[in-house]
C-alpha positions in Angstrom: 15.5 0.2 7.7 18.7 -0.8 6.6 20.1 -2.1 3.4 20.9 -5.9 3.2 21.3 -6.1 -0.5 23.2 -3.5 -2.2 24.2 -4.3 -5.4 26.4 -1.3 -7.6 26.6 -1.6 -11.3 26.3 -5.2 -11.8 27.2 -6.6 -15.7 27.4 -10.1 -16.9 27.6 -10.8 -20.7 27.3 -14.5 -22.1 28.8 -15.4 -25.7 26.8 -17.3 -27.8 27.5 -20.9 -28.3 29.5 -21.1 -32.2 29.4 -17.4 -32.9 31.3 -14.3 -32.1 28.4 -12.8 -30.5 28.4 -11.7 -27.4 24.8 -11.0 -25.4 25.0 -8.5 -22.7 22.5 -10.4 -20.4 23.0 -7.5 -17.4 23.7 -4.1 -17.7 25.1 -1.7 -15.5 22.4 -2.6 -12.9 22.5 -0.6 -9.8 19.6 -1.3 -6.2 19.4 -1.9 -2.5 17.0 -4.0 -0.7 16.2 -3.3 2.6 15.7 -5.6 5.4 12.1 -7.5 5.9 10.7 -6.4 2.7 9.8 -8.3 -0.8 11.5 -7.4 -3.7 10.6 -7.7 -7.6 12.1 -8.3 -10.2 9.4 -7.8 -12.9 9.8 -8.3 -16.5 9.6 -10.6 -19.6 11.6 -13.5 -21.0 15.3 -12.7 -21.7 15.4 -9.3 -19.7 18.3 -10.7 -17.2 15.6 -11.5 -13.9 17.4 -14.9 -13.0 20.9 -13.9 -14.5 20.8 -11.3 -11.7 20.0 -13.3 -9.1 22.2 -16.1 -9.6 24.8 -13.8 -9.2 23.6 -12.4 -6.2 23.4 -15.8 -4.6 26.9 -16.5 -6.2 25.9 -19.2 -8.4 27.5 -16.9 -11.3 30.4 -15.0 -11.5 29.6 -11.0 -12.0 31.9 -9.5 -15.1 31.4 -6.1 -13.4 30.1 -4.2 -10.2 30.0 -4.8 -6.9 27.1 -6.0 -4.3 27.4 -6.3 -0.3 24.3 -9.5 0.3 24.1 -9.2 4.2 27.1 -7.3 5.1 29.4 -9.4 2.9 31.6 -8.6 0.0 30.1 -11.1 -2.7 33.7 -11.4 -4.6 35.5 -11.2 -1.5 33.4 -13.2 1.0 31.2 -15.9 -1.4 31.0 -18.4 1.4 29.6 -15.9 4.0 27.2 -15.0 1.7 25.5 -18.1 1.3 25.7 -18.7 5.1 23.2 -15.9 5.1 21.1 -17.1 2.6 18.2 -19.3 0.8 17.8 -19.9 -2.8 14.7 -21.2 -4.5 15.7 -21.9 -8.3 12.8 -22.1 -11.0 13.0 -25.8 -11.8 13.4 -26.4 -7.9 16.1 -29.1 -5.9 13.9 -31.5 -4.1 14.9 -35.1 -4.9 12.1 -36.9 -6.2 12.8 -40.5 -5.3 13.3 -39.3 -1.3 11.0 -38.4 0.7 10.2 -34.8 2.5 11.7 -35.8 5.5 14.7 -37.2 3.9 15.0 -34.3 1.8 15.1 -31.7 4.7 17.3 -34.1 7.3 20.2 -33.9 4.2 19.8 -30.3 3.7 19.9 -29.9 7.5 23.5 -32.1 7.6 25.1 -30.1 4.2 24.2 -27.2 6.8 26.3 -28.7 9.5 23.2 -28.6 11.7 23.5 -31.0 14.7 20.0 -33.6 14.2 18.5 -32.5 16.6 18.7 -29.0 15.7 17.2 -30.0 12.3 14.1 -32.1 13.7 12.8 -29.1 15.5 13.2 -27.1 12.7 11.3 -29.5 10.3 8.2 -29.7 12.7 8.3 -26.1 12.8 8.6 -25.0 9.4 6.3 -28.5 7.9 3.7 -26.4 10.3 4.3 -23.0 8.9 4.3 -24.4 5.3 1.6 -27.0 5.9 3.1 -30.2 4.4 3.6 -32.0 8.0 1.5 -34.5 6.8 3.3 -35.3 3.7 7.0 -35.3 5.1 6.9 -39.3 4.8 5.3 -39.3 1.2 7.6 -40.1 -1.5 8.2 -36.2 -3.0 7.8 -38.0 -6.9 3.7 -37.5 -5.7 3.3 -34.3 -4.6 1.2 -31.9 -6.1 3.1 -28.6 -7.8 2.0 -26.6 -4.9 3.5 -29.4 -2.0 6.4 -29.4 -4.0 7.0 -25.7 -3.8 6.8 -25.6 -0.3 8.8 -28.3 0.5 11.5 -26.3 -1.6 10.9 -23.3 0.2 11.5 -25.5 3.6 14.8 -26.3 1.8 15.8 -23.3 1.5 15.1 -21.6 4.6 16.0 -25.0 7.1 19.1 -22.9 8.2 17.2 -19.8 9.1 18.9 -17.5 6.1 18.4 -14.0 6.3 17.4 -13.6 2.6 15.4 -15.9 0.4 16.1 -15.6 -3.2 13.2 -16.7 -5.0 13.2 -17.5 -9.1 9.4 -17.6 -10.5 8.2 -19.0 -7.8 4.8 -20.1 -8.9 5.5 -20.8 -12.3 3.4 -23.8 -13.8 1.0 -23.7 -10.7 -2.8 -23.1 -10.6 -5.0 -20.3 -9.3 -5.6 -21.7 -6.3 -1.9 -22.6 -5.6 -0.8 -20.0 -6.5 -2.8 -17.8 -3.8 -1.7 -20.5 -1.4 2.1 -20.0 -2.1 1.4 -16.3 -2.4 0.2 -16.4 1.7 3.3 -18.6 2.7 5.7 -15.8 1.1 3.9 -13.4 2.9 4.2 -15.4 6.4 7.9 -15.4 5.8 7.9 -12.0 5.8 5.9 -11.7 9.0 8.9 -13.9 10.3 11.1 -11.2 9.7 12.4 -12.1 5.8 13.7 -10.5 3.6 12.3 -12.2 0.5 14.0 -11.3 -3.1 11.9 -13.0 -6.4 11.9 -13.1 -9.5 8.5 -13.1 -11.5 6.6 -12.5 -15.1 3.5 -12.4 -13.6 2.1 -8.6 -12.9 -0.4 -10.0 -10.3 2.1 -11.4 -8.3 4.5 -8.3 -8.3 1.6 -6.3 -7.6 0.0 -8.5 -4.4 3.6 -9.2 -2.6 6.1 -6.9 -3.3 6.5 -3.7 -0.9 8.5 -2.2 -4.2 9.8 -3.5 -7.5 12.0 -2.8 -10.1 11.0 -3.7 -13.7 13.7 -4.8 -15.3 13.7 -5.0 -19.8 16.9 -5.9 -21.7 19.4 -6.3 -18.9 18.6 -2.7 -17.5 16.2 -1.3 -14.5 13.5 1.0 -16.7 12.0 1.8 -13.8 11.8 0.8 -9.8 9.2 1.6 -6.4 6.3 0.4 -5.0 3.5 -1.0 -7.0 0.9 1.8 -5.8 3.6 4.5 -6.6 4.5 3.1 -10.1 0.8 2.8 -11.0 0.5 6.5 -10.2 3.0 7.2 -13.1 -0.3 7.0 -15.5 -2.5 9.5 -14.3 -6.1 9.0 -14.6 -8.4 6.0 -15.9 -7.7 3.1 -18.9 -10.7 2.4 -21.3 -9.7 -0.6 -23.4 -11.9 -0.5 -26.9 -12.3 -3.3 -29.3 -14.9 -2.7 -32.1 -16.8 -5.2 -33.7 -15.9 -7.5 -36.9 -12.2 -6.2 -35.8 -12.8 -3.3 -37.6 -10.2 0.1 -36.8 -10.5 2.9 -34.9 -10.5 6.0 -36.8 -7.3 7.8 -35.6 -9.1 11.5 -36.4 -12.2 10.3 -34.4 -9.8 10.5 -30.8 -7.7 13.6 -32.5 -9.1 17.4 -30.9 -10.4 15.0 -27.5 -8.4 17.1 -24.6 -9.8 14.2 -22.2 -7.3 11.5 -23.8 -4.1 12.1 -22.3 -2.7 9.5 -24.8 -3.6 6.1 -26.8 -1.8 2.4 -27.8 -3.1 0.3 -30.0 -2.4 -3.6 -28.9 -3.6 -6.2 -31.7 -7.2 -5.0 -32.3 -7.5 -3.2 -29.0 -6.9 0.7 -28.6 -6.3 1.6 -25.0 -7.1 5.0 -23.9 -5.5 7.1 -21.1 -8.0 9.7 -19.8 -8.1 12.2 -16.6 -12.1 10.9 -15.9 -13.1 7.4 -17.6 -16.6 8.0 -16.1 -16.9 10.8 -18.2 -15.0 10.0 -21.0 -17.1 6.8 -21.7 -20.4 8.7 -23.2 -18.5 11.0 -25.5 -17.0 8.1 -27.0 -19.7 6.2 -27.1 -22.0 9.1 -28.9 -18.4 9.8 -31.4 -19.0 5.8 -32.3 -22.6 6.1 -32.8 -22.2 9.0 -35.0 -19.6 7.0 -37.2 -22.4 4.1 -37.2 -19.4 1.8 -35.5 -20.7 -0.7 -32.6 -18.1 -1.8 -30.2 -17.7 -5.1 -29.2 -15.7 -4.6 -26.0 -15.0 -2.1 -23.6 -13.8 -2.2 -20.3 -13.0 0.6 -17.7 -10.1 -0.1 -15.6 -7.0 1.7 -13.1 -3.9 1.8 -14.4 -1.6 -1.7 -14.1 2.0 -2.8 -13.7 1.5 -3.4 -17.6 0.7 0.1 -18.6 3.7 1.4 -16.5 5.7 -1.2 -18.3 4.0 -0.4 -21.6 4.8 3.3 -20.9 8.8 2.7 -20.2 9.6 0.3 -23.2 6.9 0.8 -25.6 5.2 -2.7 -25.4 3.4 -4.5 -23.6 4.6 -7.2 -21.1 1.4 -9.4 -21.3 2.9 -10.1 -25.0 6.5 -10.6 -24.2 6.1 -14.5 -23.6 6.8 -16.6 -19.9 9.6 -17.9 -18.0 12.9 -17.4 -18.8 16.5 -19.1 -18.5 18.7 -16.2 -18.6 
């Protein structure tokens, strides 16, 4: 498939507010998005997710680099651009005191869309998104969820090409969550091309075709969840002993099965070729150091171990959300 984000060294810098500081919030960030697929951005608080996007949507000016967002020139050709797309921000644009309806028939008329036009769109995509029943509800009493999808509606009324997405399910439960999860993936069905921004490693990891994790401004490392996962060879055994006591460092030294190990908190996570085997000679090395372990769990490789791998830490611990 074809490209229909290409974006070529991309920088943006902010200074900080009463000093002579300047924080470089994107660096030199080079990808391309092809058409129909969700796209990633995975990575902690600060590391420059909705910086990015903003300026891909043109909501920011870029200090550097070039990107082509459906065939346009985003210095060049900013109006074309957002002809040709949708944007989803993280703290959403639905106006409270309207109702869905009223929300969607002004979004269709900033469009230029003739009324018409924008009443067949609503029934359709109130159906797609299931909130036709709650288009004449004021949007002030809509669950997290209904709200979400209402701002999705938003942005896709004028059939965009792209949808720029910024932590989409932020502050929503489980259940929600799966529910929005299902709706992005309908879009895509549609023919989408869906571009978001998350924090949360199961969301990367259940709707994006690829990813890039992004730490610090910079793209550590980018592909599809299975493929990234496959950079750590081999099973994870996560050890925690009891009473918070430490693992001996000698006791894993000489053990050709561990192909590496972290320590996070109290936790010592293992990387071995054959967890299934591993397990019992640890076990029998514990019981011959009279140490009981509290916790132990066998697991595949994640999105945090890849990220863990790249930048030395671990992403669960790297807080959530982000305004930069």
């Amino acid at each position: 498939m074809s490209a229909i984000i290409e974006a070529r060294e991309l920088e943006k810098s902010f200074r900080v507010k009463g000093k002579s500081k300047t924080v470089e919030a994107v660096r030199g960030v080079t990808l391309s998005v092809s058409e129909g697929e969700i796209y990633a951005f995975l990575g902690p608080n600060g590391a420059g997710k909705t910086t990015f996007q903003r300026m891909l949507t043109t909501l920011l000016p870029i200090d550097g680099g070039t990107a082509i967002i459906a065939g346009f020139d985003m210095k060049r050709k900013p109006g074309e651009v957002r002809k040709h797309i949708g944007y989803v921000s993280q703290i959403g644009g639905a106006d409270l005191p309207a109702t869905g309806r009223e929300n969607l028939l002004l979004a269709g008329q900033l469009y230029g869309m003739k009324r018409r036009d924008v009443e067949q769109k609503i029934h359709e995509l109130t159906g797609l998104l299931e909130i036709d029943e709650l288009l004449d509800r004021i949007v002030r009493t809509y669950s997290g969820g209904q709200k979400r999808r209402l701002e999705i509606a938003l942005g896709i009324l004028h059939e965009p090409e792209i949808l720029f997405m910024d932590e989409p399910t932020t502050g929503l439960d489980p259940q929600n969550r799966a529910n929005l999860w299902a709706h992005i993936k309908a879009l895509k069905e549609r023919g989408m091309t869906v571009f978001l921004t998350t924090h949360y490693l199961d969301e990367a990891d259940e709707l994006a075709d690829r990813l890039a994790i992004i730490d610090y401004g910079q793209i550590v490392t980018e592909g599809a969840p299975k493929e990234l996962k496959k950079q750590i060879s081999g099973d994870v055994i996560q050890l925690r002993l009891k009473n918070g006591g430490a693992l001996p460092q000698e006791l894993l030294s000489g053990l050709d099965f561990v192909n590496e190990t972290r320590t996070d908190g109290e936790t010592v996570i293992l990387y071995v070729g054959d967890g299934a085997k591993a397990l019992p000679i640890i076990f029998d090395l514990l019981k011959k150091r009279s140490l009981e372990a509290e916790a132990v769990s066998l697991l595949q490789p994640s999105l945090d171990d890849v990220f863990l791998k790249q930048t030395g830490r671990s992403l669960r611990d790297t807080g959530k959300g982000e305004s930069k």
